[in-house]
mmCIF file of the N, C-alpha and C atoms, coordinates in Angstrom:
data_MODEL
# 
_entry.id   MODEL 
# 
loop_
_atom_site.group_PDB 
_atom_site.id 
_atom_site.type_symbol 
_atom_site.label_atom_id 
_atom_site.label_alt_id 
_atom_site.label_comp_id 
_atom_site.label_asym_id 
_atom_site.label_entity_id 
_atom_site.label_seq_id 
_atom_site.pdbx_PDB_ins_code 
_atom_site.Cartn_x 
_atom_site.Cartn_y 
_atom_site.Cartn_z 
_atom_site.occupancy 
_atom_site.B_iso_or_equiv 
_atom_site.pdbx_formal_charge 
_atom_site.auth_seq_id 
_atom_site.auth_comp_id 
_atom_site.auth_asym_id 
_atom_site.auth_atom_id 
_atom_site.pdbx_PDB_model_num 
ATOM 1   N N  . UNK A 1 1  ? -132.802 90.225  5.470  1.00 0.00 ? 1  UNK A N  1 
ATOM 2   C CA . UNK A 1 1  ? -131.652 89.796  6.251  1.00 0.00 ? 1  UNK A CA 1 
ATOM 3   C C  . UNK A 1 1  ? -132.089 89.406  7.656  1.00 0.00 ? 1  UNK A C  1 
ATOM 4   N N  . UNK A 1 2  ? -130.978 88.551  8.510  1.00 0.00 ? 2  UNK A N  1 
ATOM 5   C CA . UNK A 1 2  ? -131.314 88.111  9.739  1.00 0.00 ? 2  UNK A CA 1 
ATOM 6   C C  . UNK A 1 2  ? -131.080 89.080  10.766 1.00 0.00 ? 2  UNK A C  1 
ATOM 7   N N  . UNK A 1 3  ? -132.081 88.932  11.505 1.00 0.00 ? 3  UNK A N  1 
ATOM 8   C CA . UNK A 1 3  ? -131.818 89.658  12.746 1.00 0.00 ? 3  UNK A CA 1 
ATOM 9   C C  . UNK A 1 3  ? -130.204 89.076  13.908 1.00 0.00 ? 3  UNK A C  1 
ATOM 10  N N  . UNK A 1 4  ? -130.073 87.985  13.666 1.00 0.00 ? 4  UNK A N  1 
ATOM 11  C CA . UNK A 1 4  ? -128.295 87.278  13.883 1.00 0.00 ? 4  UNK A CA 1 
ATOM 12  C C  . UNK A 1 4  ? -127.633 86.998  12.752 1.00 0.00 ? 4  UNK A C  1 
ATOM 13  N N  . UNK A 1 5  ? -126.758 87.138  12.877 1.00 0.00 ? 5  UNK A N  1 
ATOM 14  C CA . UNK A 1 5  ? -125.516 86.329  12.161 1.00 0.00 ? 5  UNK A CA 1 
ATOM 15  C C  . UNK A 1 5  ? -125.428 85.046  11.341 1.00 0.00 ? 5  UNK A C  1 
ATOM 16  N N  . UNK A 1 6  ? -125.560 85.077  10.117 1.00 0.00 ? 6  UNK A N  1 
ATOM 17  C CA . UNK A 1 6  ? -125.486 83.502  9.445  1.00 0.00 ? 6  UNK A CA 1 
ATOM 18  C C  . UNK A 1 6  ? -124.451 82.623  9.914  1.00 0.00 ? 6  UNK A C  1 
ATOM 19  N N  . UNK A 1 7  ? -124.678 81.317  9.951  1.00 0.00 ? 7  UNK A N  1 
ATOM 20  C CA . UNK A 1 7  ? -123.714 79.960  10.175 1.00 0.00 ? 7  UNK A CA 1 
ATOM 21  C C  . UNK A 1 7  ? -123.374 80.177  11.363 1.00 0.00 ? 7  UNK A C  1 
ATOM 22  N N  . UNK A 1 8  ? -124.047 80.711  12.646 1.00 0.00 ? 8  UNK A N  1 
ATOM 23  C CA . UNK A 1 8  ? -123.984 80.575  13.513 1.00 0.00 ? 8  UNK A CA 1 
ATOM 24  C C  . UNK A 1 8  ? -122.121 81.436  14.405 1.00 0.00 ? 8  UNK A C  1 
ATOM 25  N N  . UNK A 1 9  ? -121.833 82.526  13.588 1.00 0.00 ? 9  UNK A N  1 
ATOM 26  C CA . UNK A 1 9  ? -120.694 83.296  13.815 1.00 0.00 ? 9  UNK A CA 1 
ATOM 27  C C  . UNK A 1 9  ? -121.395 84.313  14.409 1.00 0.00 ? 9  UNK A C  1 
ATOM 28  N N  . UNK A 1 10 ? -120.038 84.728  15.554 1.00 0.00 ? 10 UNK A N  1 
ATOM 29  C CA . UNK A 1 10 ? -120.330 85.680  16.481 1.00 0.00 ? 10 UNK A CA 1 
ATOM 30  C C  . UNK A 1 10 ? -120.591 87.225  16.065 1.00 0.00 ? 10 UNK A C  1 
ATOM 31  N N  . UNK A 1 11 ? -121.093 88.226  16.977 1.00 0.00 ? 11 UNK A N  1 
ATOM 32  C CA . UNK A 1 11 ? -121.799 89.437  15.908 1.00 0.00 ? 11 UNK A CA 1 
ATOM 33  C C  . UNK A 1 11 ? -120.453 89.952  15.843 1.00 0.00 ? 11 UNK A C  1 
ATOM 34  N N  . UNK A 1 12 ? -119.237 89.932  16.562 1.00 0.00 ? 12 UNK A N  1 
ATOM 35  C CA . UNK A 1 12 ? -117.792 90.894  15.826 1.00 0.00 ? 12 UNK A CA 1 
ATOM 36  C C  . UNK A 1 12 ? -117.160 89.766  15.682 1.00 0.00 ? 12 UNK A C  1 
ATOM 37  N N  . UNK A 1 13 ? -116.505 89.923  14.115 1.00 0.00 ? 13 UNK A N  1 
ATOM 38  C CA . UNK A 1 13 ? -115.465 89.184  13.540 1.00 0.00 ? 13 UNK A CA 1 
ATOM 39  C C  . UNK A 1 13 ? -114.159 89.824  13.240 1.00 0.00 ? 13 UNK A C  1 
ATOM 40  N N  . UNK A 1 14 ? -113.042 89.435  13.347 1.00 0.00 ? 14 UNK A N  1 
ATOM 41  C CA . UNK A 1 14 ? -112.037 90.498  13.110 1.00 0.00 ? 14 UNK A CA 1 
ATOM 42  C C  . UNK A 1 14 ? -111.621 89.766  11.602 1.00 0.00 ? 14 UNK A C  1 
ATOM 43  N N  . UNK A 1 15 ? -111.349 90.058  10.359 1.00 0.00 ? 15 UNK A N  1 
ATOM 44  C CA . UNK A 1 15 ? -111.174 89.457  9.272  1.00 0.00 ? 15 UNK A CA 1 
ATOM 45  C C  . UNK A 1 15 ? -109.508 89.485  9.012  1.00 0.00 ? 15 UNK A C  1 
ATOM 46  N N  . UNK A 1 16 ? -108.913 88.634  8.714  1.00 0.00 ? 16 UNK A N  1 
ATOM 47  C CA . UNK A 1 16 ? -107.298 89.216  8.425  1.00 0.00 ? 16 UNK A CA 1 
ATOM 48  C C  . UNK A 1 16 ? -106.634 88.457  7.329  1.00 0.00 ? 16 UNK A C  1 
ATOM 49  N N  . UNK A 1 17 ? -105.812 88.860  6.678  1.00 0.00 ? 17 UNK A N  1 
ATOM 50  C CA . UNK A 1 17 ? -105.397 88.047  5.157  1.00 0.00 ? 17 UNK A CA 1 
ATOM 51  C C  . UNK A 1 17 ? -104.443 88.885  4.468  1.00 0.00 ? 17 UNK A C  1 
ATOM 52  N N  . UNK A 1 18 ? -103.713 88.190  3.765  1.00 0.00 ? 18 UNK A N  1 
ATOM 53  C CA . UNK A 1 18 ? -102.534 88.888  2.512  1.00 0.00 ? 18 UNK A CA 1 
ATOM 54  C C  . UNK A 1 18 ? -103.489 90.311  2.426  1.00 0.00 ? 18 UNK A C  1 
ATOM 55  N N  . UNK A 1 19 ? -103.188 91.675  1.818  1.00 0.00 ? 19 UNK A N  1 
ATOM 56  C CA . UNK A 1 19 ? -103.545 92.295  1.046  1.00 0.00 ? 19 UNK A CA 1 
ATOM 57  C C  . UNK A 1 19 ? -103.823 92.133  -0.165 1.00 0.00 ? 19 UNK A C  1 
ATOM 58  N N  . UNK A 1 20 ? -105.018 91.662  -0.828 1.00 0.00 ? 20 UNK A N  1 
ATOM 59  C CA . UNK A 1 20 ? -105.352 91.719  -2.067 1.00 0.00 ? 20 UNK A CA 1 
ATOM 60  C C  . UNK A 1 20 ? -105.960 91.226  -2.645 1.00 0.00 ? 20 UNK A C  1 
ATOM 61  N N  . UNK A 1 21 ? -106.913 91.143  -3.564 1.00 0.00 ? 21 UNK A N  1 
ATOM 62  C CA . UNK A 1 21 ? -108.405 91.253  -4.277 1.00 0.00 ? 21 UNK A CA 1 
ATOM 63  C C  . UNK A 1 21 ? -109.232 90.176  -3.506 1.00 0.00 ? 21 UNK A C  1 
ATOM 64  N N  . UNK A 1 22 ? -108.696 88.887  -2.938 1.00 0.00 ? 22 UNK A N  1 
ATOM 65  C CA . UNK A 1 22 ? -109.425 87.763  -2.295 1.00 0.00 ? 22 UNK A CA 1 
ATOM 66  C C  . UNK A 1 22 ? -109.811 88.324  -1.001 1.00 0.00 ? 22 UNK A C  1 
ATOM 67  N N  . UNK A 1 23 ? -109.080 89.325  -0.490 1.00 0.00 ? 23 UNK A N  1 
ATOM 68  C CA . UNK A 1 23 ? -108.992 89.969  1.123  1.00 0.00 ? 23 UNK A CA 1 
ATOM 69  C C  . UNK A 1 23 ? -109.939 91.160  0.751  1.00 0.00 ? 23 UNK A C  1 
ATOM 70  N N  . UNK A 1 24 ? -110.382 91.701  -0.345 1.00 0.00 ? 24 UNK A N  1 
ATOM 71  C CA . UNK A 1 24 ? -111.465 92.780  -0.625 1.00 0.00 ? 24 UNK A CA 1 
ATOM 72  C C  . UNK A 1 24 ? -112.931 92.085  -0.861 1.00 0.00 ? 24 UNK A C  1 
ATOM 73  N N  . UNK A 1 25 ? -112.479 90.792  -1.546 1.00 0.00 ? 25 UNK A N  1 
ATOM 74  C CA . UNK A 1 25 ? -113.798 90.235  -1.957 1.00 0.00 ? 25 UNK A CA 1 
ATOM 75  C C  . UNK A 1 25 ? -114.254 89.232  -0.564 1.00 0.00 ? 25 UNK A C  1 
ATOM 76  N N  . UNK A 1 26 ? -113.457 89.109  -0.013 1.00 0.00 ? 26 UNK A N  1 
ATOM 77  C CA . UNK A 1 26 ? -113.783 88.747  1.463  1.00 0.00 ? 26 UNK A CA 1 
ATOM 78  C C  . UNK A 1 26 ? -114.906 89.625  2.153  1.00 0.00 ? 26 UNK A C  1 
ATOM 79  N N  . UNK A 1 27 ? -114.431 90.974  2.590  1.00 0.00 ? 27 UNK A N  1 
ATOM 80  C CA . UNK A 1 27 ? -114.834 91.953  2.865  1.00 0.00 ? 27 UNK A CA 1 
ATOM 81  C C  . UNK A 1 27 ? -116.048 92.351  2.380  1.00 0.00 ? 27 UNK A C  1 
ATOM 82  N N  . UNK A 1 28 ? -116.135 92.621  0.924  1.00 0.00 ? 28 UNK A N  1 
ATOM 83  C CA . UNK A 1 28 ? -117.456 92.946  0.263  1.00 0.00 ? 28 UNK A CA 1 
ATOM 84  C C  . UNK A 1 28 ? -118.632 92.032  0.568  1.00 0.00 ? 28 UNK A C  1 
ATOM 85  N N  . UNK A 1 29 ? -118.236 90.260  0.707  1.00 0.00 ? 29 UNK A N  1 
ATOM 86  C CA . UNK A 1 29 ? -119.046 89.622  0.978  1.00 0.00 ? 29 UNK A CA 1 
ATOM 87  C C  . UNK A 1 29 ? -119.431 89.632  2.257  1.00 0.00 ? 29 UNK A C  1 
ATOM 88  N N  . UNK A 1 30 ? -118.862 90.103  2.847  1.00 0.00 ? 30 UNK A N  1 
ATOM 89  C CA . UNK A 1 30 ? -119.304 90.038  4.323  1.00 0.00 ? 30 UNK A CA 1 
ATOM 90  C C  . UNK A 1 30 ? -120.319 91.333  4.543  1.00 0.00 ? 30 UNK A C  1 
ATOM 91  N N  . UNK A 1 31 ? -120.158 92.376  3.771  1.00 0.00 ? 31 UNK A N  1 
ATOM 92  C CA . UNK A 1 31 ? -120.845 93.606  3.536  1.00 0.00 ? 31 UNK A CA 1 
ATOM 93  C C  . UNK A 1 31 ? -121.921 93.476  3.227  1.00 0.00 ? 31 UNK A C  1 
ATOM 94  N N  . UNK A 1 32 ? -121.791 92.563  2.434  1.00 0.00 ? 32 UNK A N  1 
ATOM 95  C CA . UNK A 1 32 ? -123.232 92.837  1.497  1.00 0.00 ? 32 UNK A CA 1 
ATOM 96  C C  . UNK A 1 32 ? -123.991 91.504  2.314  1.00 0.00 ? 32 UNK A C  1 
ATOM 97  N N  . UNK A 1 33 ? -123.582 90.394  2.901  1.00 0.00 ? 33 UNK A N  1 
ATOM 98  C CA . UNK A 1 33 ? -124.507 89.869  3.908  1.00 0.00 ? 33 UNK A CA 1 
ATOM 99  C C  . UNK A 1 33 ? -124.818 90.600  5.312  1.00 0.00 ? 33 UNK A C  1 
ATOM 100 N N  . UNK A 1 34 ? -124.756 91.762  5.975  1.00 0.00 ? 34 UNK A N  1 
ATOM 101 C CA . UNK A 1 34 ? -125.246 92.079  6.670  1.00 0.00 ? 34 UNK A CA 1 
ATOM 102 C C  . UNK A 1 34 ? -124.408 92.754  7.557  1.00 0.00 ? 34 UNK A C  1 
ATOM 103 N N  . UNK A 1 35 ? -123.147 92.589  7.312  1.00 0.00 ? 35 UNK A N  1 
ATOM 104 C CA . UNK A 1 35 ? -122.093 92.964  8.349  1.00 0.00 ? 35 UNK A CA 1 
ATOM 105 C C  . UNK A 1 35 ? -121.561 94.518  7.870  1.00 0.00 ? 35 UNK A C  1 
ATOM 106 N N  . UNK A 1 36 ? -121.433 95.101  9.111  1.00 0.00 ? 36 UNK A N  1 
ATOM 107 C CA . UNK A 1 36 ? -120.701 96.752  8.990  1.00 0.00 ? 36 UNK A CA 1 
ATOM 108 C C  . UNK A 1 36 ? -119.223 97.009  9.282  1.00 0.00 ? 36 UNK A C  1 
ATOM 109 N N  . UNK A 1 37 ? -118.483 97.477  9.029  1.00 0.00 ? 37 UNK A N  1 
ATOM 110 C CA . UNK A 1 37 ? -117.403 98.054  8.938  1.00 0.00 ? 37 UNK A CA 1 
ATOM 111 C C  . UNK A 1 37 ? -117.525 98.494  10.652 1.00 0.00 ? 37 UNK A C  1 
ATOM 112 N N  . UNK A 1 38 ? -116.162 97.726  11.382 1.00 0.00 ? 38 UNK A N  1 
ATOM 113 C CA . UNK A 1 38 ? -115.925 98.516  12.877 1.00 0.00 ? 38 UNK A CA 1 
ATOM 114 C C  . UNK A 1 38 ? -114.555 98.801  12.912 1.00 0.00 ? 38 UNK A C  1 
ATOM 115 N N  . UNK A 1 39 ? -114.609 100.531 12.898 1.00 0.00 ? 39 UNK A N  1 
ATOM 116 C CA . UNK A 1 39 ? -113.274 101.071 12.983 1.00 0.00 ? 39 UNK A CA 1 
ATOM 117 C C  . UNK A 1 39 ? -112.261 100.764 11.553 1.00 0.00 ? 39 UNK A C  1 
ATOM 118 N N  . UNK A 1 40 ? -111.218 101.208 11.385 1.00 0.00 ? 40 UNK A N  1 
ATOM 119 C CA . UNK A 1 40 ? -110.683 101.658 10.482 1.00 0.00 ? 40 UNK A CA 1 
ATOM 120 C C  . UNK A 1 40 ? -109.583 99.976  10.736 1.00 0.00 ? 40 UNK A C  1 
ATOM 121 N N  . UNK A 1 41 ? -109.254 99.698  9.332  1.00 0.00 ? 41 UNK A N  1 
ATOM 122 C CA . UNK A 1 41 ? -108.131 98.534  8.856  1.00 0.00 ? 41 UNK A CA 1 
ATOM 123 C C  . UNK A 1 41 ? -106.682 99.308  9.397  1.00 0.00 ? 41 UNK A C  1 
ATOM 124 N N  . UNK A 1 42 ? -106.083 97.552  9.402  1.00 0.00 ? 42 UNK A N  1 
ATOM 125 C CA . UNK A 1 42 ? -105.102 97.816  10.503 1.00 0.00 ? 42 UNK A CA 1 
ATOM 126 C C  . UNK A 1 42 ? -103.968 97.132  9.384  1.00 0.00 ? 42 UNK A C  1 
ATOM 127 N N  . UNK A 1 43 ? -103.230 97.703  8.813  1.00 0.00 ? 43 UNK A N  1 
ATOM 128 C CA . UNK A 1 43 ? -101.920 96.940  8.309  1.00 0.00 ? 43 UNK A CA 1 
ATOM 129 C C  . UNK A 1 43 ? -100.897 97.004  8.965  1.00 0.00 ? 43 UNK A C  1 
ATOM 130 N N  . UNK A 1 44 ? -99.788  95.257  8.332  1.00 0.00 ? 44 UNK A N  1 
ATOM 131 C CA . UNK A 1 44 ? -98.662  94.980  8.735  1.00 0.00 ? 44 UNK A CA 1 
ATOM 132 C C  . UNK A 1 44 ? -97.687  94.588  7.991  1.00 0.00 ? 44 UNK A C  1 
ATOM 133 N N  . UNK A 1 45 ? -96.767  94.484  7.552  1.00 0.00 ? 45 UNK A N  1 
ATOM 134 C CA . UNK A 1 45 ? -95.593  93.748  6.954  1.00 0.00 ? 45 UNK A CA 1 
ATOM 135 C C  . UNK A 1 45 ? -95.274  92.631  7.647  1.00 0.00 ? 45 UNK A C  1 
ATOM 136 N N  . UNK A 1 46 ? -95.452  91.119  7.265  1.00 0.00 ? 46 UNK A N  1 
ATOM 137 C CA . UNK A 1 46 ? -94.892  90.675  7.755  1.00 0.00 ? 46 UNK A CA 1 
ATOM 138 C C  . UNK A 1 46 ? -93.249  89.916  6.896  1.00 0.00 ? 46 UNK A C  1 
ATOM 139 N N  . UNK A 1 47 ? -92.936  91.094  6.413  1.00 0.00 ? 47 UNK A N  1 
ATOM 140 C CA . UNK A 1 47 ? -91.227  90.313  5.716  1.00 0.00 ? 47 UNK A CA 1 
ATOM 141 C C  . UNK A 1 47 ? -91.418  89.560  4.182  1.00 0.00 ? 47 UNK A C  1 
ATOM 142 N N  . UNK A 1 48 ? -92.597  89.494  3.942  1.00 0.00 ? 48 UNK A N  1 
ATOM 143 C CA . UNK A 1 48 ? -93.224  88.950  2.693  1.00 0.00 ? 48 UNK A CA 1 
ATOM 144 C C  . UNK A 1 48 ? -94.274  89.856  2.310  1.00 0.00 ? 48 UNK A C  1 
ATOM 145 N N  . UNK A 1 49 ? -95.124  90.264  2.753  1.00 0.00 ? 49 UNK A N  1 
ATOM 146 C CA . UNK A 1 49 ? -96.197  91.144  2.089  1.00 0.00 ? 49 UNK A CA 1 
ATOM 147 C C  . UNK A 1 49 ? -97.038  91.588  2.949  1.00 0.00 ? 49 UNK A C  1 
ATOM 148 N N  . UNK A 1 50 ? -97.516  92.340  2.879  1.00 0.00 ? 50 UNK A N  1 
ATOM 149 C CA . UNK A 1 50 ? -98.840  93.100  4.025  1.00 0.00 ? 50 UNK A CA 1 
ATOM 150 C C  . UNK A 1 50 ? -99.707  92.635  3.655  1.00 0.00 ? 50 UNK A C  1 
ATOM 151 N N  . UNK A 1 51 ? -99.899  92.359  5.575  1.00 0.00 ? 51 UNK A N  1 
ATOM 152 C CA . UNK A 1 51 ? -101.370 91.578  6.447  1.00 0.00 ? 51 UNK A CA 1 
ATOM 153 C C  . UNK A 1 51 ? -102.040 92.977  6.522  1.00 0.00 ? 51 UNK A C  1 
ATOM 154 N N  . UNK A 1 52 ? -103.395 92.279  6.070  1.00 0.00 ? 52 UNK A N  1 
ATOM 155 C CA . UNK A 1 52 ? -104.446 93.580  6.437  1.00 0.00 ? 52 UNK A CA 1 
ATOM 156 C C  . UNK A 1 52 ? -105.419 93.061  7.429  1.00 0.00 ? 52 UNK A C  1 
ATOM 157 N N  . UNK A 1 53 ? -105.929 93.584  8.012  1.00 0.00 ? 53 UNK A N  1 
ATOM 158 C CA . UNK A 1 53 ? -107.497 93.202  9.546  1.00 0.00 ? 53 UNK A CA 1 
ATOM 159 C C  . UNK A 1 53 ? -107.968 94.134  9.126  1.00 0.00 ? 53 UNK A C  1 
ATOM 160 N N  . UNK A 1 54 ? -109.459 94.070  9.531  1.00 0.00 ? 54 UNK A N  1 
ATOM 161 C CA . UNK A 1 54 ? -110.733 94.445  9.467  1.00 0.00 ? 54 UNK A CA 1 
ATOM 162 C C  . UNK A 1 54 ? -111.822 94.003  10.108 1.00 0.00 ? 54 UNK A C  1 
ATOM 163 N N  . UNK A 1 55 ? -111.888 94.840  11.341 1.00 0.00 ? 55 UNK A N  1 
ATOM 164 C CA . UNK A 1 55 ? -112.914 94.147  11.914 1.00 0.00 ? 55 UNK A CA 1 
ATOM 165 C C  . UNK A 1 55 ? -114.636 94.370  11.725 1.00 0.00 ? 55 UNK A C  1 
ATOM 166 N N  . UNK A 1 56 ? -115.651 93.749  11.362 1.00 0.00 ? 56 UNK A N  1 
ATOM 167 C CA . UNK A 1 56 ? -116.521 93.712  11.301 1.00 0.00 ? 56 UNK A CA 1 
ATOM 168 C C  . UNK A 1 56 ? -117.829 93.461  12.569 1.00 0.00 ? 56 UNK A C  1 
ATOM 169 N N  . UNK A 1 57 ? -118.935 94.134  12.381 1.00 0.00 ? 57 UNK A N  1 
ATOM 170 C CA . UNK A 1 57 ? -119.627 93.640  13.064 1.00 0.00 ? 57 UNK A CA 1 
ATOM 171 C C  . UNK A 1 57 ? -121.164 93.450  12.553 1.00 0.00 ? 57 UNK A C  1 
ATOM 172 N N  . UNK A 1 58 ? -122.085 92.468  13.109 1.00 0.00 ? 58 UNK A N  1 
ATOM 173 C CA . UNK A 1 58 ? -123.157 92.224  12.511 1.00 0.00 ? 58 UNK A CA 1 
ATOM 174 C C  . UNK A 1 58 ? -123.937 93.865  12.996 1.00 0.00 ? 58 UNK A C  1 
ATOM 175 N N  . UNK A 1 59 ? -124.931 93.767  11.990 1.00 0.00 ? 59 UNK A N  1 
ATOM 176 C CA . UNK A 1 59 ? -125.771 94.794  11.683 1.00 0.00 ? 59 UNK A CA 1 
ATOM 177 C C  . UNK A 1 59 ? -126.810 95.371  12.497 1.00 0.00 ? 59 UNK A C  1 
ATOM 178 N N  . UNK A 1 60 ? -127.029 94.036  13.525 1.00 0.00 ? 60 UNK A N  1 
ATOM 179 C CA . UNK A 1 60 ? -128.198 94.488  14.635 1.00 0.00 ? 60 UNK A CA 1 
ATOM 180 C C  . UNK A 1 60 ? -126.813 94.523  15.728 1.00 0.00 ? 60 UNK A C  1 
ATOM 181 N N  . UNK A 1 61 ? -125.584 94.856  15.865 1.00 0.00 ? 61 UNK A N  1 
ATOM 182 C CA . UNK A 1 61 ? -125.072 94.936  17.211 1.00 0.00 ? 61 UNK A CA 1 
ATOM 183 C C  . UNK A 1 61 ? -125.019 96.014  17.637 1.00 0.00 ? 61 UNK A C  1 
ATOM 184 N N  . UNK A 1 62 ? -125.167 96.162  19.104 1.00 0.00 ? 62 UNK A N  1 
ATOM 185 C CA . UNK A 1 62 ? -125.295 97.585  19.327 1.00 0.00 ? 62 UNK A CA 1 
ATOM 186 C C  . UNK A 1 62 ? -124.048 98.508  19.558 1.00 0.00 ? 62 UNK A C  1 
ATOM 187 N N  . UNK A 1 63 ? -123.380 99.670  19.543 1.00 0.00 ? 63 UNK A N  1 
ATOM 188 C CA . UNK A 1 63 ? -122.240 100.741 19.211 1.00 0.00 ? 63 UNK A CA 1 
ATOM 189 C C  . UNK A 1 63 ? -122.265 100.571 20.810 1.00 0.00 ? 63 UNK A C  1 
ATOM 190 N N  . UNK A 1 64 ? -121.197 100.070 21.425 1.00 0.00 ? 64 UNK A N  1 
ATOM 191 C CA . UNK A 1 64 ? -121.075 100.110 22.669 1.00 0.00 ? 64 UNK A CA 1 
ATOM 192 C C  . UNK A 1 64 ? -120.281 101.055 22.951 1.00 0.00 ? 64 UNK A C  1 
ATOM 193 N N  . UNK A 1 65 ? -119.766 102.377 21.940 1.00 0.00 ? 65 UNK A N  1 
ATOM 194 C CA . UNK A 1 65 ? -118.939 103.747 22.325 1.00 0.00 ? 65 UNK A CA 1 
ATOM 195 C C  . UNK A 1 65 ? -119.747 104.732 22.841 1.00 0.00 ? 65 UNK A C  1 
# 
């Protein structure tokens, strides 16, 4: 894996989408290219179905907590 970010995307991405299997397989792919899980998913209703976020960050970024 790269020491940056493929296609030239920044090292935190916040990911957001419907809830459901395209919004997991989103996620997984982003996992399994290099990116970590930052902080816990954030759901919403918006009057039709729950929005989920997830923010990600690349793998060499550093824990600025």
């Amino acid at each position: 894996m790269s020491s940056t970010p493929p296609d030239g995307k920044p090292t935190y991405r916040c990911l957001t989408g419907k809830d459901d299997h395209a919004f997991c397989e989103r996620v997984s792919e982003a996992l399994a290219q290099g990116w970590r899980l930052y902080g816990s998913p954030a759901l919403t209703f918006n009057g039709e179905y729950v929005v989920v976020a997830q923010a990600v960050v690349w793998k060499e970024a550093k824990e600025m907590m």
